[in-house]
C-alpha positions as CSV (number, residue, x, y, z in Angstrom):
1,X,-16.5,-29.7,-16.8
2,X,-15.4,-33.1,-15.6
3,X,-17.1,-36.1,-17.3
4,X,-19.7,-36.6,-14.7
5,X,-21.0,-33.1,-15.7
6,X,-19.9,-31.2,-12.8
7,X,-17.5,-28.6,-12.3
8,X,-13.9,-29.8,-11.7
9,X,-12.7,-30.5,-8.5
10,X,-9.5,-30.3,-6.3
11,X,-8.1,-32.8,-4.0
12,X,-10.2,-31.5,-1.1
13,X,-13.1,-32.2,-3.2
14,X,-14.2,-28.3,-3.5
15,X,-14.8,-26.8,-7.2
16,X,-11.4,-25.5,-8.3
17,X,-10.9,-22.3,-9.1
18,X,-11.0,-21.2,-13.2
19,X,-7.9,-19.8,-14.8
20,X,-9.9,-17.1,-15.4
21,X,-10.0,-16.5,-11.5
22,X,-6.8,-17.4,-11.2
23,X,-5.3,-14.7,-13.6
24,X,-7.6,-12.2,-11.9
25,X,-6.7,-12.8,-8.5
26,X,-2.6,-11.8,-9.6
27,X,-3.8,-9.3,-11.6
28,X,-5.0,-7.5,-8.4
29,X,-2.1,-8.8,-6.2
30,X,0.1,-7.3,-8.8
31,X,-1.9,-3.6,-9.2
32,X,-1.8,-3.4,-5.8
33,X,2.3,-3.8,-5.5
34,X,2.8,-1.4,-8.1
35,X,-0.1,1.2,-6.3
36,X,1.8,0.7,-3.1
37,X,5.4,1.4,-4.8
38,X,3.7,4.3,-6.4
39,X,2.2,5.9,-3.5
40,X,5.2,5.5,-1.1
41,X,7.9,6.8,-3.5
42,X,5.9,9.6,-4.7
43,X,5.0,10.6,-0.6
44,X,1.8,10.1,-0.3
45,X,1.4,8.2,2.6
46,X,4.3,10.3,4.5
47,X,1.8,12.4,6.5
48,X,0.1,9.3,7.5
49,X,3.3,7.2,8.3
50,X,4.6,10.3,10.3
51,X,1.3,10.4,12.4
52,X,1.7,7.1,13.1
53,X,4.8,7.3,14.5
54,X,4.3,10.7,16.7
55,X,1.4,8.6,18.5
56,X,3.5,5.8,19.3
57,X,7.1,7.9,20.2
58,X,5.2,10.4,21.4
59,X,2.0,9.6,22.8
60,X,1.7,12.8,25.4
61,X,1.8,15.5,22.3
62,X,-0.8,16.2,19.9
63,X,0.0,15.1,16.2
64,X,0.9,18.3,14.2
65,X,-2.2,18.7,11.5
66,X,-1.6,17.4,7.8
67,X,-1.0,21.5,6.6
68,X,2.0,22.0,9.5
69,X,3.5,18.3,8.6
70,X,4.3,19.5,5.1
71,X,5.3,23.0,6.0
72,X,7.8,21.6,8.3
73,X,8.8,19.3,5.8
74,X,9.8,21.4,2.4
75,X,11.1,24.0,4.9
76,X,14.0,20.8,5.8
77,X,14.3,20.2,2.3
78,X,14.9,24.1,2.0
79,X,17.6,24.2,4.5
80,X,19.0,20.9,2.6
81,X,18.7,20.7,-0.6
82,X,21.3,18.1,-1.2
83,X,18.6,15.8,1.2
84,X,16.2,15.7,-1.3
85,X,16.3,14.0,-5.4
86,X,15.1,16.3,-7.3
């Protein structure tokens, strides 16, 4: 509280924002770094990302389904096992 009563104000004149708000806002920003990391290293956006792209390279074929994408996929990695990490 500033000593007229009210809450405390910034430059613009507009209530500032509370640490509390503050800490909360790079809490989130931070979670959601690490859940997009996650996600992308682990694959689970690949089918997504892969649909994507066939649309926009190849807009006059239908997108395989989500079953065929990985089918096709971990029959590669079969073929190459030195492609994949793990």
């Amino acid at each position: 509280m500033s000593a007229h009563g009210g809450a405390f104000r910034g430059p613009d004149g507009r209530p500032a924002e509370t640490l509390g708000a503050l800490v909360g806002r790079g809490v989130r920003r931070v979670w959601s770094s690490v859940r997009w990391f996650v996600t992308s290293m682990m694959g689970d956006t690949a089918y997504a990302t892969y649909a994507e792209h066939h649309r926009r390279v190849h807009p006059d074929t239908p997108v395989p389904d989500e079953r065929t994408f990985w089918r096709e996929r971990f029959a590669e990695q079969d073929r190459t096992p030195g492609s994949r990490c793990c």
